[in-house]
C-alpha positions as CSV (number, residue, x, y, z in Angstrom):
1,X,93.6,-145.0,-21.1
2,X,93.0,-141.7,-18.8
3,X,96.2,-141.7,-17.6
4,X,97.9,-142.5,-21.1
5,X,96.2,-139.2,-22.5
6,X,97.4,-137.3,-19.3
7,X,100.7,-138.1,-19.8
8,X,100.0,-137.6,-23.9
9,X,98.8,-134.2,-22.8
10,X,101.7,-133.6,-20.1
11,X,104.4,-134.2,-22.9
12,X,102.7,-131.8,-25.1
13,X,102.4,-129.3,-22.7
14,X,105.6,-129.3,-20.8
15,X,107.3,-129.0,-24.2
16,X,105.1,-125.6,-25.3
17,X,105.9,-124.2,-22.0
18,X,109.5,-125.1,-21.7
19,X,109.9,-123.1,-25.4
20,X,108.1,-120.2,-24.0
21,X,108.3,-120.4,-19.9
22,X,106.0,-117.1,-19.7
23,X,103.1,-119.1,-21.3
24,X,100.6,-119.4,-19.0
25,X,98.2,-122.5,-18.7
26,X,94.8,-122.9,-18.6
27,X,92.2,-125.8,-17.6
28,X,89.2,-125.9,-19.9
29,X,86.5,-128.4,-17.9
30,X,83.0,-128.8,-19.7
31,X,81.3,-132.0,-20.8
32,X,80.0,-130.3,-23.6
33,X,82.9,-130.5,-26.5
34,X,81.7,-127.7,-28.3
35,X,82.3,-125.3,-25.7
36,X,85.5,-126.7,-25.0
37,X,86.6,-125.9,-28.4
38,X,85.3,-122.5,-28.4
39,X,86.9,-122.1,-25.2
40,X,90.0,-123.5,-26.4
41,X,90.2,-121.2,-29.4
42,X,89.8,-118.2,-27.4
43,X,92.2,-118.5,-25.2
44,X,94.7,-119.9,-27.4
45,X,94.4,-116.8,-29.7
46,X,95.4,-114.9,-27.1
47,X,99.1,-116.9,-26.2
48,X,97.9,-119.5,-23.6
49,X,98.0,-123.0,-23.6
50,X,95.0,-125.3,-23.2
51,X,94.1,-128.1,-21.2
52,X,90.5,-130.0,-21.5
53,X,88.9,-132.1,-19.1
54,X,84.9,-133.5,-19.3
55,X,83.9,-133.9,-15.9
56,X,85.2,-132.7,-12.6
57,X,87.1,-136.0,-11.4
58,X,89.4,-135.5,-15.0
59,X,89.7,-131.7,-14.0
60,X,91.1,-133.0,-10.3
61,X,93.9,-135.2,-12.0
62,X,94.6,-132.7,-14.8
63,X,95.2,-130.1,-12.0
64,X,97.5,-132.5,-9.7
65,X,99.6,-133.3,-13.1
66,X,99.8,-129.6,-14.2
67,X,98.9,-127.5,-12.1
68,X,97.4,-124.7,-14.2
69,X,97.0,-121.1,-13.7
70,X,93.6,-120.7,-14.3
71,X,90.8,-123.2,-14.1
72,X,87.6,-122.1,-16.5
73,X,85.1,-124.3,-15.0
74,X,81.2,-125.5,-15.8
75,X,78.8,-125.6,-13.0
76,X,76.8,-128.7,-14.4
77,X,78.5,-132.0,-15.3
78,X,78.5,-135.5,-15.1
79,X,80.5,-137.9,-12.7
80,X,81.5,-134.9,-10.9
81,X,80.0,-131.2,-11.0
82,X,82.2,-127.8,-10.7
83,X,80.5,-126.6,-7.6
84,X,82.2,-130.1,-6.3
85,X,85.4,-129.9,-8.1
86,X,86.5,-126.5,-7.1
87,X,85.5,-126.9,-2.9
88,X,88.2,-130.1,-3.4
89,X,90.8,-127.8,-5.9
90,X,90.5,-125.7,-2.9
91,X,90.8,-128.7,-0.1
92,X,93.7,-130.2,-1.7
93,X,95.8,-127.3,-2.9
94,X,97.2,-124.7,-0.6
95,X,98.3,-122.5,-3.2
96,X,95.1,-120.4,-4.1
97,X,94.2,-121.9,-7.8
98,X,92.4,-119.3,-9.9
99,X,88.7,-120.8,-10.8
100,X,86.6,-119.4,-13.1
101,X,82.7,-120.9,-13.1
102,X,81.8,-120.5,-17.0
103,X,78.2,-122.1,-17.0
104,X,74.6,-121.8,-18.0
105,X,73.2,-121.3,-14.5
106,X,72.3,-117.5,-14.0
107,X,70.2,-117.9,-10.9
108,X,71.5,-116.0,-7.6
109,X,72.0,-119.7,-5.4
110,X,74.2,-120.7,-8.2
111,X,75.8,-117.7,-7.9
112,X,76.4,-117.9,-4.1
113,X,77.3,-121.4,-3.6
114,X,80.3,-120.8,-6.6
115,X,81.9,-118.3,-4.8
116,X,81.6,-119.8,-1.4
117,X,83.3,-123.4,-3.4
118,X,86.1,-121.1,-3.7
119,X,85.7,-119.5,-7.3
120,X,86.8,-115.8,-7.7
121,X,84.6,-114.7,-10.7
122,X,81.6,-116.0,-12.6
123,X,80.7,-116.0,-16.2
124,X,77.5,-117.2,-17.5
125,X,76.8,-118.5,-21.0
126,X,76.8,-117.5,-23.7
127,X,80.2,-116.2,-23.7
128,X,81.5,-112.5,-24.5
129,X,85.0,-113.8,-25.7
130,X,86.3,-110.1,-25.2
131,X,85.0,-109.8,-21.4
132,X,86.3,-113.6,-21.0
133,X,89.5,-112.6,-22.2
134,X,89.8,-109.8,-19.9
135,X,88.7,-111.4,-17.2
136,X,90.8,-114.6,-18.0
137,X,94.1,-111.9,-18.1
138,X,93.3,-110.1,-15.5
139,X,92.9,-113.7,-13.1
140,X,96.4,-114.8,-14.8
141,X,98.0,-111.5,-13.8
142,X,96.9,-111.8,-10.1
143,X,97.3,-115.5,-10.1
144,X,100.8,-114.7,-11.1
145,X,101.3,-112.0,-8.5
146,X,99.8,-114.7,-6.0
147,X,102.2,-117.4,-7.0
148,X,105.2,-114.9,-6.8
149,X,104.3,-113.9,-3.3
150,X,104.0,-117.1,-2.3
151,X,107.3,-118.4,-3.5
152,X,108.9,-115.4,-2.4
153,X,107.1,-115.6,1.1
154,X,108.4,-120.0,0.9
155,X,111.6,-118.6,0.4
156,X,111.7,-115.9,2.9
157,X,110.6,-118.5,5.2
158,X,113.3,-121.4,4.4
159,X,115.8,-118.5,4.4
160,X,114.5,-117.8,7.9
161,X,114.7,-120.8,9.4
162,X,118.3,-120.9,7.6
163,X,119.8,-118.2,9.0
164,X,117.5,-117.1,12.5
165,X,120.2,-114.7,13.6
166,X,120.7,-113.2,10.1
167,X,117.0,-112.2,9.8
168,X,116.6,-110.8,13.6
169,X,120.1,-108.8,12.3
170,X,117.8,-108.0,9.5
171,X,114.4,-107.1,11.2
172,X,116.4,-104.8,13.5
173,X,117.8,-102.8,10.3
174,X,114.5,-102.6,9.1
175,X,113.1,-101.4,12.0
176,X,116.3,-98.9,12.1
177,X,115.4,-97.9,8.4
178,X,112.2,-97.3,9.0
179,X,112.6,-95.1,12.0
180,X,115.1,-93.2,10.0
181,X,112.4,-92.7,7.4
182,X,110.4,-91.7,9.9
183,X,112.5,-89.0,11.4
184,X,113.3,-87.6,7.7
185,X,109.4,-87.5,7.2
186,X,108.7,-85.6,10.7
187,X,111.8,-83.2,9.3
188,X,110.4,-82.7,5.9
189,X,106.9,-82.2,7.3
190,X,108.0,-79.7,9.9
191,X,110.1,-77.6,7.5
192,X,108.6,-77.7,4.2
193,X,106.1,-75.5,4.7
194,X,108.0,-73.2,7.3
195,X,109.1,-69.9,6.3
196,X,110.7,-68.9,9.2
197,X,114.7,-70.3,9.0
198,X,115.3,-70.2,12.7
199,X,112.3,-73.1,13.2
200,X,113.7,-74.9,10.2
201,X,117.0,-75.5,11.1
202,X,116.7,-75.6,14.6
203,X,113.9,-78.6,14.1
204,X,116.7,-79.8,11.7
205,X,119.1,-80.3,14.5
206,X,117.1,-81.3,17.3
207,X,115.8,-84.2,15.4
208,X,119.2,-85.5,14.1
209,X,120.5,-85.4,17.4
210,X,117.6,-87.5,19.0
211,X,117.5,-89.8,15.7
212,X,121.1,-90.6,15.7
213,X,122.1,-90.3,19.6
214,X,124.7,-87.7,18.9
215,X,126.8,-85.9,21.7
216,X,126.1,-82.6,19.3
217,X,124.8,-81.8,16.4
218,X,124.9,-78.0,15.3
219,X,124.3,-76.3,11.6
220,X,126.6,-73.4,10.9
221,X,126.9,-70.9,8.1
222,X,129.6,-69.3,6.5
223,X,130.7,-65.7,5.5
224,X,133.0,-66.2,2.2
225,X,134.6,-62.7,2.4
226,X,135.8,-63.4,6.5
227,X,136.6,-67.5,5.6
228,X,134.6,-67.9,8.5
229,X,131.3,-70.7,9.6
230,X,129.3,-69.4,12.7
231,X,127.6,-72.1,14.7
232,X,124.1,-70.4,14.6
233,X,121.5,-73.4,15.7
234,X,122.7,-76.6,18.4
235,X,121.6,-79.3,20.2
236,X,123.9,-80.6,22.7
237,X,123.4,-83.3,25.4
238,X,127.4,-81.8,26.3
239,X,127.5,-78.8,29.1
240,X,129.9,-76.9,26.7
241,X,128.1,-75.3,23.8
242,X,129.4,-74.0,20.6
243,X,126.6,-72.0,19.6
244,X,127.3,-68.4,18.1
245,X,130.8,-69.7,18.3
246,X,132.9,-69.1,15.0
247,X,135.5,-70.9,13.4
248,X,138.3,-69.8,11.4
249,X,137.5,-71.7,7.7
250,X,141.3,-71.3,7.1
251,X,142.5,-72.8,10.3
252,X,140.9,-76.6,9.1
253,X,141.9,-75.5,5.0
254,X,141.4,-79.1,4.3
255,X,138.1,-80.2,5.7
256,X,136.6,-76.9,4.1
257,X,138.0,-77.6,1.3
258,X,136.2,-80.8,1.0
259,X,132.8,-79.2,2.2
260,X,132.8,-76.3,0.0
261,X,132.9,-78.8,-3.3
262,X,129.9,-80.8,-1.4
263,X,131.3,-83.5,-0.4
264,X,130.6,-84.9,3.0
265,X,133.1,-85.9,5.0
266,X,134.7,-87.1,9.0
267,X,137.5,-86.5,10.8
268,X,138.8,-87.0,14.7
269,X,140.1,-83.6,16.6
270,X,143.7,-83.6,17.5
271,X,143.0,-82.0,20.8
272,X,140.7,-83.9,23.0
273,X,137.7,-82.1,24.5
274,X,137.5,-81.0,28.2
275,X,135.6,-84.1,28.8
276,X,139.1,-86.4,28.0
277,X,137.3,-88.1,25.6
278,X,138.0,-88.7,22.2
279,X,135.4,-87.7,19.5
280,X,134.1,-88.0,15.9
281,X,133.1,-85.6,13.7
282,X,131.1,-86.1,10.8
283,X,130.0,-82.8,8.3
284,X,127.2,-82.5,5.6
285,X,127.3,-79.5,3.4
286,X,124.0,-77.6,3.1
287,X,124.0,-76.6,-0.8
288,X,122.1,-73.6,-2.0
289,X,122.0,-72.9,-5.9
290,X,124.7,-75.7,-6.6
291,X,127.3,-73.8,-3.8
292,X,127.6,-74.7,0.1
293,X,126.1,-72.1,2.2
294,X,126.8,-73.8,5.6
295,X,127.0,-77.5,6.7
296,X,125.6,-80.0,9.8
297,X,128.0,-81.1,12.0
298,X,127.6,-84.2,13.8
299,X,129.7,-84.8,17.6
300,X,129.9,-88.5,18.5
301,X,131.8,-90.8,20.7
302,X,135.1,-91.7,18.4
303,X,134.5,-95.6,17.7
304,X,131.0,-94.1,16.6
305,X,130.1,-94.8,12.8
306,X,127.6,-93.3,10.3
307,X,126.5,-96.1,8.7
308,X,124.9,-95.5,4.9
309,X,121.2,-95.4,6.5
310,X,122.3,-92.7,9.1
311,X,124.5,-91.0,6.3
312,X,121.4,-90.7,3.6
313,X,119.5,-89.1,6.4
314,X,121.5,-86.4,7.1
315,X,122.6,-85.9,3.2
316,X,118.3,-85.7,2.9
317,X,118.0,-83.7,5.9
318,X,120.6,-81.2,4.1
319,X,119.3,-81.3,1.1
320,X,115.8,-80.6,2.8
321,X,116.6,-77.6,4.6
322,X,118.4,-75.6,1.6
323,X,115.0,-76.4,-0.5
324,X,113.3,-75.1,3.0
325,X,116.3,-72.0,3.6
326,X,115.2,-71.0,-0.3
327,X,111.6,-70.9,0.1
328,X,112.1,-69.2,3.1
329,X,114.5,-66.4,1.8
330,X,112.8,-65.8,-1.1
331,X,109.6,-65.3,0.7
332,X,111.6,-62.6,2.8
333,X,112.5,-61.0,-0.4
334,X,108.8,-60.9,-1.4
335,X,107.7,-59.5,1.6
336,X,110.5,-57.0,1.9
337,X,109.8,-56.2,-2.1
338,X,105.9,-56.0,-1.1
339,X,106.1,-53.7,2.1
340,X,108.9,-51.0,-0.3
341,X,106.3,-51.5,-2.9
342,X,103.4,-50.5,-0.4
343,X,105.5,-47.9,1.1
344,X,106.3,-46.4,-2.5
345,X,102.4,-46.4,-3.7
346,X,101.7,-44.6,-0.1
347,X,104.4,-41.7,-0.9
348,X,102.6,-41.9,-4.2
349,X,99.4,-41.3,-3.3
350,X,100.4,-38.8,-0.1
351,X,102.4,-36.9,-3.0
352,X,99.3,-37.0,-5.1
353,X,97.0,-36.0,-2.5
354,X,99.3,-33.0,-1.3
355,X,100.0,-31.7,-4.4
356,X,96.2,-31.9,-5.5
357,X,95.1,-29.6,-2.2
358,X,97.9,-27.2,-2.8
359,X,97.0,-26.7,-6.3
360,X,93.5,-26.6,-5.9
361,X,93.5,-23.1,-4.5
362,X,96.0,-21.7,-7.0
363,X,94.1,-23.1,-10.2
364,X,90.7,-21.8,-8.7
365,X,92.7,-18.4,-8.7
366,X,93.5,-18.5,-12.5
367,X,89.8,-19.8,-13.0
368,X,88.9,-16.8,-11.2
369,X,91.6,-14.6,-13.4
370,X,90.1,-16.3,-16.5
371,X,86.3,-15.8,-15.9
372,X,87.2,-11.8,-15.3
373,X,89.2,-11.4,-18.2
374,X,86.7,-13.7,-20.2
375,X,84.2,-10.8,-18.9
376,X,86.4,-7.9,-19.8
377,X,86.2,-8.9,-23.2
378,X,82.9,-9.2,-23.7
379,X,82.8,-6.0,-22.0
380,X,85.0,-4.5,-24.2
381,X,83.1,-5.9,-27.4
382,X,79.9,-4.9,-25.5
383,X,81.7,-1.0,-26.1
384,X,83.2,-0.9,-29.3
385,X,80.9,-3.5,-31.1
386,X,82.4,-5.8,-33.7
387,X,84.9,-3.8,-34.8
388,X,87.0,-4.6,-32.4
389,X,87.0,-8.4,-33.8
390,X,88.8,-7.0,-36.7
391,X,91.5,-5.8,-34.4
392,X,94.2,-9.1,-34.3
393,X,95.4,-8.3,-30.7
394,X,92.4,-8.8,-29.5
395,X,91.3,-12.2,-31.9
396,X,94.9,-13.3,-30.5
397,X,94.0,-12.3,-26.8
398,X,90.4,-14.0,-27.4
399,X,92.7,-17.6,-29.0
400,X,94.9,-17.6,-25.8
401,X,92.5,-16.8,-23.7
402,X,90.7,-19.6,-24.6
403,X,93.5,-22.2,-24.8
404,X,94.3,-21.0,-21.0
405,X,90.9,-22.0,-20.0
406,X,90.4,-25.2,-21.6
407,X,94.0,-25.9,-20.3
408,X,92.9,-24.6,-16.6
409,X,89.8,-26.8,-16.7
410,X,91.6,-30.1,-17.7
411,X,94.2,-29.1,-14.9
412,X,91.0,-28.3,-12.2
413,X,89.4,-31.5,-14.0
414,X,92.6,-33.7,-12.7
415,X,93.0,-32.6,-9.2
416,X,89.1,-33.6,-8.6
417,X,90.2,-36.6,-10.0
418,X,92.5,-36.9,-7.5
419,X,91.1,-35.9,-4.4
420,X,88.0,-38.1,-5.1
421,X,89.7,-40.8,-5.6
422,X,91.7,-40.1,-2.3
423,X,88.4,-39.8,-0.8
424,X,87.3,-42.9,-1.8
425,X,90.5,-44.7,-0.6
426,X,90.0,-43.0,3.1
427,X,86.7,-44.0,3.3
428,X,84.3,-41.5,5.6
429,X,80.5,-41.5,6.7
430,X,78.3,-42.9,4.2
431,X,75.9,-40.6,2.2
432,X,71.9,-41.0,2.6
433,X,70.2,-43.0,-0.5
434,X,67.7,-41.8,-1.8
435,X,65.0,-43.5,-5.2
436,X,65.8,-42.9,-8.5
437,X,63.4,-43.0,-11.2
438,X,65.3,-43.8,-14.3
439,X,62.9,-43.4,-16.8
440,X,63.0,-39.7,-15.4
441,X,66.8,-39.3,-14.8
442,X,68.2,-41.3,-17.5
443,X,67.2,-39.2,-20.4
444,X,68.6,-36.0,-18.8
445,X,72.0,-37.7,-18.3
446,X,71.8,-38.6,-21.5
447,X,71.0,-35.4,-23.8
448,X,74.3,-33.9,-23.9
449,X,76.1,-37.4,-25.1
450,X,73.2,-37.1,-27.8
451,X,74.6,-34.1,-29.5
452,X,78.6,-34.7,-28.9
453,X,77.4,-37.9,-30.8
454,X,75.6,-36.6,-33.8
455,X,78.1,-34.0,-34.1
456,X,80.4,-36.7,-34.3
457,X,78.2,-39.0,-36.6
458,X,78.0,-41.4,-33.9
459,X,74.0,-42.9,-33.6
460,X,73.8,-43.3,-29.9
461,X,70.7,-45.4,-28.2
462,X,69.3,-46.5,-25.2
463,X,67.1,-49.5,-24.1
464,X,65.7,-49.4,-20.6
465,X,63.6,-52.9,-19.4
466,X,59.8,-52.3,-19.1
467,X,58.3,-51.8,-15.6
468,X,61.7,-50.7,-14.3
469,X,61.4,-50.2,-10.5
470,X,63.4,-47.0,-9.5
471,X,66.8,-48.1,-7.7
472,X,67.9,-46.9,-4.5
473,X,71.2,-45.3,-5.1
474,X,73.4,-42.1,-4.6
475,X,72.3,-39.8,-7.8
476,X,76.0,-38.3,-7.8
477,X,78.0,-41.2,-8.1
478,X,75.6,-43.2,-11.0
479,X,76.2,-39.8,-12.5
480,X,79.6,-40.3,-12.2
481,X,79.5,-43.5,-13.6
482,X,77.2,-43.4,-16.2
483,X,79.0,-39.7,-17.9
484,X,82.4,-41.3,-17.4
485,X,81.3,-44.7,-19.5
486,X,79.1,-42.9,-21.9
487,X,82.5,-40.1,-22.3
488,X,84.8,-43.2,-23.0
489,X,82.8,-44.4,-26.1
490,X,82.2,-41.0,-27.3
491,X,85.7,-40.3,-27.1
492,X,87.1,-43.5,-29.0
493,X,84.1,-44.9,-30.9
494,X,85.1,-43.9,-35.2
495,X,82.1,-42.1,-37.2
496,X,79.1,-44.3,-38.8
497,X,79.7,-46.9,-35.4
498,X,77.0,-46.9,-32.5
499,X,76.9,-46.6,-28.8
500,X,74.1,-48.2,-26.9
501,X,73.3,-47.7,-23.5
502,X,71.2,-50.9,-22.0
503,X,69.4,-50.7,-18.5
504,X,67.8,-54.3,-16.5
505,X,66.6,-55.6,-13.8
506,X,67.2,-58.9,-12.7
507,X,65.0,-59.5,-9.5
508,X,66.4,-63.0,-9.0
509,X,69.3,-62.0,-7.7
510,X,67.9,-58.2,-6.9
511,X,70.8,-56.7,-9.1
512,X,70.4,-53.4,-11.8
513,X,72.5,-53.8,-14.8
514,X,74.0,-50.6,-16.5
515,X,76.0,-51.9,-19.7
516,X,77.2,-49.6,-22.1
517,X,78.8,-51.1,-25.3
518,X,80.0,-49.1,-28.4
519,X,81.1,-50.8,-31.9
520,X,84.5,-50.2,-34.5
521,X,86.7,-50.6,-31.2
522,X,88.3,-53.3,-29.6
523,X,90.9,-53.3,-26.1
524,X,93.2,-55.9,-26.3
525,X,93.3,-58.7,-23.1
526,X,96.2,-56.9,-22.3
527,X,95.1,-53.7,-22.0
528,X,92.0,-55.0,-20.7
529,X,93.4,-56.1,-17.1
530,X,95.2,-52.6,-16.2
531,X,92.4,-50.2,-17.7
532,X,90.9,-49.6,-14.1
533,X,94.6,-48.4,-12.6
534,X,95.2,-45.2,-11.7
535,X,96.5,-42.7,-15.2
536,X,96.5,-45.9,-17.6
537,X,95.5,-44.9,-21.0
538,X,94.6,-47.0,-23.9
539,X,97.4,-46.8,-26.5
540,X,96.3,-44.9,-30.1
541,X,92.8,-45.1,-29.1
542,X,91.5,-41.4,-28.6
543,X,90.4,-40.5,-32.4
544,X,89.2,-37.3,-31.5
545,X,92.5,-36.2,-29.8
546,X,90.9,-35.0,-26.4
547,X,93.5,-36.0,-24.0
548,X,92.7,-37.2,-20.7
549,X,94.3,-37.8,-17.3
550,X,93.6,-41.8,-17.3
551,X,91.6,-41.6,-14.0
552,X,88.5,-41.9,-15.1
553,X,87.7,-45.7,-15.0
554,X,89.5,-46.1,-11.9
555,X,87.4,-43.4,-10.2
556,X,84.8,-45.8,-12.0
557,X,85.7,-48.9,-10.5
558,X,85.8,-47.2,-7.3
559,X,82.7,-45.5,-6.7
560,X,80.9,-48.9,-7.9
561,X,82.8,-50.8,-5.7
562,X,81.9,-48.6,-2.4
563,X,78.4,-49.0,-3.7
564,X,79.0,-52.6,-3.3
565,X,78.5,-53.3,-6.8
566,X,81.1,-54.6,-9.9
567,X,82.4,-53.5,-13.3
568,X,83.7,-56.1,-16.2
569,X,84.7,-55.0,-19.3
570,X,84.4,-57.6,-22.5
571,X,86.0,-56.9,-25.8
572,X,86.3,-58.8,-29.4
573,X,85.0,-58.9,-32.9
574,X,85.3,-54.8,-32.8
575,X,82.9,-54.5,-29.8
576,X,83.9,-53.2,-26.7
577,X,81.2,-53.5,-23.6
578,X,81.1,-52.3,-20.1
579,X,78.6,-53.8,-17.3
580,X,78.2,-52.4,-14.0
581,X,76.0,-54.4,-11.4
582,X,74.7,-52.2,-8.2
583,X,72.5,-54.4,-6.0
584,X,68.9,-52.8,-5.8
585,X,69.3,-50.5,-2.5
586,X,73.0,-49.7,-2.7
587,X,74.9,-50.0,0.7
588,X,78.1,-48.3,1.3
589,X,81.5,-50.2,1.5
590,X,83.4,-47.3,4.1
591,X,83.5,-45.2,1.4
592,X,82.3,-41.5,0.9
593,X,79.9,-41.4,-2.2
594,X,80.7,-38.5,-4.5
């Protein structure tokens, strides 16, 4: 009666699988029929087919008639129990069945002795159908992968034992292929990261010539406007060499021909080398930018062959060393670009720096002019009293003199600019700290910024942390700093907005933190990452028309940076904040402090 269902059951389920051959099959053992419809359900929902069996000695003949994918198998049953009936799945059957143990048993010698039967995973009741469903999948998928490797290995094997010369012919292509990989590897290693094209193609060569047992192999470029390819790099195991030799492109108008629209190709010289051998000659274009700036030639004995292993080499190797030739000439571009760049901002600043010192004795000359006619006129008011206001040569002499000092100050203004900052770039003996108290010093920096602000209905503040140690700095150059930050807001900050000048400590990190933030103006990111260079001025942002040279944030950045501190700027929602950081005793970075 058994055997009448088995073959009920084999009729069934040959027929579902020959309809749908990628239906896998699965062996549901439990003696309890509950769980095997549960079981059944489950997996059926999800495409397989479905086997039962009660009891492990029905699971051992339903496996020999079917031979399912995946056994899900209890622990405990009667006649025969799981543990049993997979160790003699596994004894019987070579071909690595797929058990499951689905039971009630939880305890860790349950555990151990399934998986040492031969199962490979364990679910315990009651069941997750979602993680039994993965779990089931994931078991079909390997078991699949399993089964293919094994049929492919059976036939491998009966193909071997076939054809024994065939697959020694074909172990020793492998092994060719796989040196040949190896060589383009060592090549591509060696010359991807290179920048130097001498080692790239010269690696090139000598590698080719070792990998494919060539008489020569050589890489030559060409000059379009001679027609001419000179044999720059070579590897020869030949006593005559051909390097720095060149060839006449016209003279072999065919061949070239063939090369310069990328296409490989071989041909045998007419005249025979000094040797009185006959040879082969085989030549792969290098392309650069889609057009053939050179080629590599391979030399070899005349019944010599390429085959397509050796010929994808070389066509890789050529391909390799134009990516490599690119990088490599582009980076020489950079560099050459970088050093006329550098040599550029050095005339630059040596202009800069010469013009400022032979200025700076003229312009103190007019100063000098300026402060003696400023005197003569108050002399001469002194004498005649202030009638002579109502005199308009002299209110006209007063205007200009007065535009040529403000005009003589901005000019004396910019070449201290720019000798300090050419000081700071030298670099020269640092300057002796000394303690500053800023409770002290801070509110006489501050005072003049007071009135330019309330005469510009500006409300400027300033918060300075309680118990503020003093900082050990250069008073000069936090001068400097401080006026320069504290001129910027004045200068672009509208009417009605405020300024605030914040002062902390953090002694965590033993850092002083100077931020000065001003409302109603905002820099964009743009203009944000070039404020600090040298003459860059924010665009429309100087409300009160007081010009400027655009040097005084990077004097800024400068003198903090020699104090071995740093400057950010931040900027949105119409509030624009600088914070400088100076380390509690500043030390100097080879810079001269102002």
């Amino acid at each position: 009666m058994q055997n009448t269902a088995l073959r009920t059951m084999s009729s069934s389920v040959n027929s579902n699988l020959s309809q749908n051959p990628k239906t896998s099959l699965v062996l549901v053992v439990d003696d309890d029929r509950g769980m095997r419809i549960l079981l059944r359900q489950i997996m059926e929902r999800e495409g397989y087919q479905v086997i039962e069996a009660e009891n492990g000695r029905q699971a051992l003949e339903a496996y020999q008639h079917f031979q399912p994918e995946v056994v899900l198998l209890d622990g405990l049953m009667p006649v025969m129990d799981g543990f049993t009936c997979c160790q003699q799945i596994h004894a019987l059957y070579s071909n690595q069945p797929a058990i499951m143990m689905v039971t009630n048993l939880d305890d860790p010698e349950s555990v151990d002795r399934a998986f040492a039967a031969g199962a490979i995973d364990y679910v315990t009741k009651p069941i997750h159908p979602t993680i039994l469903r993965q779990k089931v999948l994931r078991i079909t998928q390997q078991s699949q992968l399993v089964r293919q490797l094994q049929q492919t290995n059976a036939a491998l094997e009966q193909h071997t034992k076939i054809c024994s010369i065939a697959s020694e012919d074909r172990a020793t292509q492998i092994q060719r292929a796989l040196a040949l990989e190896a060589t383009l590897k060592r090549i591509t290693d060696r010359v991807r990261d290179s920048l130097d094209e001498t080692q790239i193609m010269q690696t090139a060569v000598d590698e080719l010539a070792s990998a494919l047992n060539t008489i020569r192999c050589n890489a030559g470029f060409y000059d379009y406007e001679k027609h001419v390819s000179s044999v720059r790099y070579e590897h020869t195991t030949n006593s005559i060499s051909y390097q720095n030799h060149v060839f006449q492109m016209d003279i072999c108008a065919e061949i070239y021909q063939q090369v310069l629209q990328g296409v490989s190709t071989q041909f045998c010289p007419l005249v025979v080398s000094s040797s009185k051998r006959q040879t082969a000659i085989f030549v792969f274009p290098i392309k650069y930018e889609k057009q053939p700036i050179g080629d590599i030639r391979l030399t070899c004995k005349a019944q010599r062959t390429l085959d397509d292993l050796e010929t994808r080499l070389v066509k890789q190797v050529a391909n390799q060393c134009a990516i490599a030739i690119r990088q490599a000439r582009l980076h020489q571009a950079a560099q050459a670009q970088v050093k006329e760049l550098e040599r550029l901002n050095q005339l630059k600043d040596d202009f800069l720096s010469t013009v400022s010192h032979e200025l700076r004795s003229p312009m103190a000359n007019i100063q000098i002019a300026v402060q003696l006619l400023d005197n003569l006129a108050s002399q001469v008011k002194e004498q005649y009293g202030d009638t002579v206001l109502q005199n308009p040569n002299y209110a006209k002499g007063l205007t200009y003199l007065q535009i040529i000092k403000a005009e003589c100050d901005q000019e004396i203004n910019l070449i201290n600019d720019l000798l300090d900052l050419q000081r700071l770039e030298v670099g020269d003996q640092p300057v002796d700290l000394v303690p500053i108290d800023l409770k002290e010093w801070l509110p006489h920096l501050i005072q003049p910024f007071l009135e330019r602000a309330q005469q510009r209905q500006q409300n400027l503040q300033f918060h300075l942390a309680p118990d503020l140690s003093p900082i050990d700095s250069h008073p000069n150059s936090l001068n400097r700093i401080l006026s320069e930050l504290l001129h910027n807001a004045c200068k672009y900050t509208p009417p009605g907005e405020e300024i605030t000048l914040s002062v902390n400590f953090h002694p965590s990190f033993n850092i002083f933190q100077f931020s000065v933030t001003n409302t109603g103006v905002e820099i964009s990111l743009e203009e944000q990452d070039r404020i600090f260079d040298k003459f860059y001025r924010v665009s429309n942002g100087d409300r009160w028309k007081q010009g400027g040279t655009g040097l005084g944030l990077a004097l800024v950045k400068r003198i903090v940076e020699s104090l071995n501190g740093s400057i950010q700027v931040t900027s949105y929602d119409l509030q624009t904040c600088f914070t400088v950081q100076l380390p509690f005793r500043a030390t100097y970075s080879n810079s001269t402090a102002l």
